[in-house]
C-alpha positions in Angstrom: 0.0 0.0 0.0 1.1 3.5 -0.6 1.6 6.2 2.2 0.7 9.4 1.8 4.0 11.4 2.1 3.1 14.7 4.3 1.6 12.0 7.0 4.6 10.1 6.9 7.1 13.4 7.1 5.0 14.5 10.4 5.0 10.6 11.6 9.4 10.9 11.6 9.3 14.4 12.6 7.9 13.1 16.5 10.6 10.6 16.1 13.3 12.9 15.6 12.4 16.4 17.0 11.8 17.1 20.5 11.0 20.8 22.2 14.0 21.6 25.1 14.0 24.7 27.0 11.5 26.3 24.1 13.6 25.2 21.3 13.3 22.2 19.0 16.5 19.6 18.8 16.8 17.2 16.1 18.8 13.9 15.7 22.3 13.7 13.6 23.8 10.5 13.5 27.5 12.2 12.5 29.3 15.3 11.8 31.9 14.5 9.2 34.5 16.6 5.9 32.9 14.9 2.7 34.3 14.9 -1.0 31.0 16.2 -2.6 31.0 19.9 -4.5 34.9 20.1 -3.9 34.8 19.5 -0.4 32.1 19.9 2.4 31.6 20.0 6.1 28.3 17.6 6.3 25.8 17.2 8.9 24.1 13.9 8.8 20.2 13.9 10.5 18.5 11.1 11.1 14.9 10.3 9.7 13.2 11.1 6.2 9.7 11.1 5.2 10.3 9.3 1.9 11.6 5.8 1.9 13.5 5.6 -1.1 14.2 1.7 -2.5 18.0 2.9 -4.1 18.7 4.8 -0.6 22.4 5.4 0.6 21.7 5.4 3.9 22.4 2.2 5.7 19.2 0.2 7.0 20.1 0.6 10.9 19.5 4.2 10.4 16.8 4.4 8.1 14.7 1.8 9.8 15.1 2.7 13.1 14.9 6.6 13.5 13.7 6.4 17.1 16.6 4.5 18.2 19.8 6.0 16.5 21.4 9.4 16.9 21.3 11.8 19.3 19.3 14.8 20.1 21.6 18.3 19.0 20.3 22.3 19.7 20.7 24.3 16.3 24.0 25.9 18.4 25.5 23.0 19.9 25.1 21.6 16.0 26.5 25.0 14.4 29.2 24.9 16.8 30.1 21.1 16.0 30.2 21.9 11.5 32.0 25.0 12.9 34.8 23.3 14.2 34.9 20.7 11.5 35.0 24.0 9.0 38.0 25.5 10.8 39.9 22.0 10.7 39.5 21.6 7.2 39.7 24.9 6.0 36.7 24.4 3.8 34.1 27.1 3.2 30.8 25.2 2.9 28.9 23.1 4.8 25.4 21.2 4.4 22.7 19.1 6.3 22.2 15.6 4.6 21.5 11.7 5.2 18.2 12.1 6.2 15.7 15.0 5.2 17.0 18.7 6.7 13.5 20.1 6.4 11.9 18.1 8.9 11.9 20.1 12.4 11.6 23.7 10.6 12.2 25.4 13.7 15.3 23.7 14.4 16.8 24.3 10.9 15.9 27.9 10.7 17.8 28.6 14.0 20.8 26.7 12.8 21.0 28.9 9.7 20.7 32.0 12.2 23.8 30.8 13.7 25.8 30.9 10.1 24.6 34.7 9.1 27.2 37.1 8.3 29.4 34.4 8.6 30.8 34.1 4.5 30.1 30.6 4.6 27.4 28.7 1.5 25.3 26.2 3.2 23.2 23.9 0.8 20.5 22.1 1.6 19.5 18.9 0.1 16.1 18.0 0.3 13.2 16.1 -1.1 11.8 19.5 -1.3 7.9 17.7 -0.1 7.8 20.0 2.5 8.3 23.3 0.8 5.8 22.5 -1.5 3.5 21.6 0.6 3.8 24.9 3.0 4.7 27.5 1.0 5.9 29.7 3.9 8.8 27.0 4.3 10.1 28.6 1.2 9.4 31.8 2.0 11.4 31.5 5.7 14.6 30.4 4.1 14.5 33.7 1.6 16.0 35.9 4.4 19.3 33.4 4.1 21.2 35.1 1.1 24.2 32.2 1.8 21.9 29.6 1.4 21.7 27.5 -1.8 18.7 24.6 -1.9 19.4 21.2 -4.1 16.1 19.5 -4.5 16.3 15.6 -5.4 13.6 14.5 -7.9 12.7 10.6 -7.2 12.8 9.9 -11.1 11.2 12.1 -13.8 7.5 11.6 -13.4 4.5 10.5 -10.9 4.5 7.2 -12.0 8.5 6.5 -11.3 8.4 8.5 -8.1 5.8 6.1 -6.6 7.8 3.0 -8.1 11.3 4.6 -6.1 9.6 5.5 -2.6 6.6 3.7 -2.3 4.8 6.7 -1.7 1.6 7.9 -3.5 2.5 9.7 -6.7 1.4 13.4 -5.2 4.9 13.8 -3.5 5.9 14.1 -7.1 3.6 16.8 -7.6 5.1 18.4 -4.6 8.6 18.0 -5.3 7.7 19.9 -8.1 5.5 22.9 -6.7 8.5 23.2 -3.8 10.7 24.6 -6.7 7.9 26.9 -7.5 8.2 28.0 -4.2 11.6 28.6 -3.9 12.1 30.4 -7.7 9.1 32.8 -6.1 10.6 33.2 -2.8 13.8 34.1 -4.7 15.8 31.3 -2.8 19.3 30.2 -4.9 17.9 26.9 -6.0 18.6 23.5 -8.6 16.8 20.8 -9.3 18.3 17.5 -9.5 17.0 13.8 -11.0 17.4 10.0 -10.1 17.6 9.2 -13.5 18.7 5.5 -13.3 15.9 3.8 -13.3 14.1 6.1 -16.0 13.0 6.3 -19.4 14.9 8.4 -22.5 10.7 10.1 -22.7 10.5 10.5 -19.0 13.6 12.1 -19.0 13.0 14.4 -21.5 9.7 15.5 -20.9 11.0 16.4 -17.2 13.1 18.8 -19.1 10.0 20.3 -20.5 8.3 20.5 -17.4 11.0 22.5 -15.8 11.1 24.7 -18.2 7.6 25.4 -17.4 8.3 26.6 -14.1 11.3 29.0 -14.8 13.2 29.7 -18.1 17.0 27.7 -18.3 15.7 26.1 -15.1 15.9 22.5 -17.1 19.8 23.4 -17.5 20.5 23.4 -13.9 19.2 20.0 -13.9 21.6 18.1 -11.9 22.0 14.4 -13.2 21.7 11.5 -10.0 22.9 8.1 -10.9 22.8 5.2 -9.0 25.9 4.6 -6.2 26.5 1.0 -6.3 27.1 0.4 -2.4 26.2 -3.2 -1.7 23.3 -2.0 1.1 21.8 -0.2 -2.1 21.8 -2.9 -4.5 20.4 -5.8 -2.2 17.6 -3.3 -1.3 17.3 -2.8 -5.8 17.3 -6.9 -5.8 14.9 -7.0 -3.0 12.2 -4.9 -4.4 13.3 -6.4 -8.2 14.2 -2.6 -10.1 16.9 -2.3 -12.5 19.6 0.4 -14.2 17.3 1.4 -16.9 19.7 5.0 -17.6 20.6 5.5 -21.1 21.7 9.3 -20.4 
């Protein structure tokens, strides 16, 4: 059966969030210096509201987000990718593993911390939360150092559903969060699981981008499939294939 994504997003978010001392604290499983976009200070959350059949993440953690990590304040986790930064002299730094939009509050005070600071934070995300709540979008605007990455689950409805298990209007709202953020005026890209699409679906994702913004289907970001072994049991498990021509 397919779950309705927004309900499933709120279902982690009590998992993973919890209110201390008036503010919210989320769960990171690890603070690390990773390779991706030349080199990056990363923190990794726990808990996502899409369960995505070629995920990276290793079972332990995705399965059990009331179990791993611990619980971080937006300044004991600014303070923790601000130390990593000064070690390794890099200048950016992003949240990642699990989805950074769950616990607005949280995430909004840790890119307080970071203002004025000449550092570019990106944030990867699903983006099913900004489309669903416009005002999500709206918040970050005030961030001029913040870049979003948005990660489309294939090209279409149809491969989205096949990829998460989720009903095929988190699609729909991966696409409206875009929307959002192009309106809001918030430094954005879009970027595609293509590896398990079709040479039309790919193409006509193209078209639909350019729909929403003119040259935004040039800053489409191509995703192909990491071959970790965790990631292709889980493909053999649920039987998908590499269908990527591109």
């Amino acid at each position: 059966m397919l779950y309705d994504p927004i309900l499933r997003h709120k279902a982690i978010e009590k998992l993973v969030t919890r209110e201390s001392s008036g503010l919210q604290e989320k769960k990171y499983y690890r603070y690390r210096v990773d390779r991706w976009y030349g080199g990056i200070v990363t923190g990794d959350v726990v808990g996502c509201g899409l369960y995505c059949k070629f995920c990276w993440v290793s079972d332990s953690i995705l399965k059990n987000p009331e179990k791993v990590g611990e619980f971080y304040s937006s300044i004991d986790t600014a303070d923790r990718l601000l130390k990593l930064l000064n070690k390794s002299g890099k200048g950016q730094l992003r949240i990642s593993g699990g989805e950074p939009t769950i616990g607005r509050k949280h995430l909004l005070k840790l890119l307080d911390n970071f203002k004025g600071k000449g550092y570019r934070f990106v944030l990867e995300t699903n983006g099913i939360l900004l489309g669903y709540d416009r005002s999500y979008a709206e918040a970050l605007s005030k961030y001029d150092f913040l870049h979003v990455r948005v990660s489309l689950k294939g090209c279409n409805e149809n491969e989205f559903s096949v990829l998460t298990g989720s009903e095929a209007k988190g699609f729909d709202l991966q696409i409206e969060s875009l929307k959002n953020l192009i309106d809001a005026k918030v430094s954005c890209h879009p970027s595609a699981m293509i590896s398990f699409s079709t040479e039309s679906s790919f193409k006509k994702i193209l078209i639909r981008l350019s729909t929403i913004s003119s040259g935004l289907e040039k800053k489409l970001e191509i995703e192909e499939l990491i071959q970790y072994p965790r990631v292709l049991n889980r493909l053999n498990k649920y039987g998908l294939w590499n269908k990527s021509k591109h």
